[in-house]
C-alpha positions, 0 to 999 in steps of 0.5 A: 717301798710306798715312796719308791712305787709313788716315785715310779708308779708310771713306770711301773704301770707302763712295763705292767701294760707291756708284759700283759700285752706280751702274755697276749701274744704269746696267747695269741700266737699259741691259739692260732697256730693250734688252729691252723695245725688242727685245720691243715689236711692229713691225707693216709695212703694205706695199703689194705685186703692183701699184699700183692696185686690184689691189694687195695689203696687206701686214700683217708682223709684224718684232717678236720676239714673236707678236700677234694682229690684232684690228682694220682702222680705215680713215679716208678724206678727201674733199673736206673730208668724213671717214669710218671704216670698220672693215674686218678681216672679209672680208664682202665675199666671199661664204662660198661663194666662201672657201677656209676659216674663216680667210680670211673675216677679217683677225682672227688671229694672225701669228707673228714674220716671218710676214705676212697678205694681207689682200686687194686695194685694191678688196676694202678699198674695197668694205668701206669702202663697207659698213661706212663710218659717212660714205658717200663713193663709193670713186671720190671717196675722196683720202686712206686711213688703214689702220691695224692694232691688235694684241694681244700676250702681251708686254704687256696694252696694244693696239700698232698700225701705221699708213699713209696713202695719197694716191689718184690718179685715173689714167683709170680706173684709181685709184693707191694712192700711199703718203706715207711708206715707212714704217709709223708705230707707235703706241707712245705712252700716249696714241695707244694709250689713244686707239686702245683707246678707239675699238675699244671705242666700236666694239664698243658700237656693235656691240652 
């Protein structure tokens, strides 16, 4: 064994070099895609204080790192017709009626842990019925979209989450019955280049 390891010990030492190297890439790899999981935004939409129109959205930052709220798209469905609105100013509420600049918009940022109450269903519907490029009465409105796209410092690229809620007429009263408990994120290149894509046709459009 002696004379074999003499004969090949600079084999030996060579493969010992590569697998040490190996284990540190490997170590590497690990360490930094746990770091960019643990920095990469996770935005909730919660439906909270209720069910019907009363009923507050949530917006919770649970990721490390600050964002910046940039945008509110609502995408609504009814019988068979289809719609966007983009929602994030509170235009809905007149000046005089605000306690401050901050509450005439959903725009802004929000720590980690922090969240906004970015108003009521019926304030959402209302603005809806303003801003929606496809007028559909709010009543007649079955299925809501909300999504909501943020900046960070982290990263150059847009992340957003997103939830859709059934609409259910009970009486007169309409319930806001979301279809999963969770919030989906848009992480992927090609949602997120998507999504970049339609906030910049709404600011040309703006224009």
């Amino acid at each position: 064994m002696i004379e074999f390891i003499r004969a090949h010990h600079q084999v030996l030492s060579t493969g010992a070099s590569l697998f040490t190297a190996a284990i540190w890439l490997v170590y590497l790899n690990l360490f930094y895609a746990s770091m960019r999981r643990s920095r990469r935004p996770e935005i909730l939409l919660s439906r909270s204080a209720g069910s019907g129109r009363g009923a507050r959205l949530f917006i919770a930052n649970m990721g490390a790192e600050p964002i910046y709220v940039t945008a509110i798209i609502a995408d609504y469905e009814a019988g068979g017709e289809r719609g966007t609105a983009y929602i994030t100013q509170n235009d809905n509420i007149r000046s005089k009626d605000q306690e401050s600049a901050r509450a005439a918009t959903n725009e802004g940022p929000l720590g980690s842990g922090e969240y906004l109450d970015a108003g009521s269903f019926e304030d959402l519907m209302t603005r809806i019925q303003m801003h929606g490029n496809n007028q559909i009465a709010s009543e007649a409105i079955e299925r809501l979209t909300l999504t909501v796209a943020a900046e960070t410092g982290y990263s150059a690229t847009t992340s957003a989450g997103s939830k859709t809620y059934r609409i259910i007429g009970e009486g007169d009263e309409l319930v806001f019955q979301p279809e999963s408990v969770t919030t989906t994120q848009l992480r992927g290149w090609i949602a997120r280049r998507r999504l970049q894509k339609r906030l910049e046709s709404e600011i040309s459009d703006a224009q």
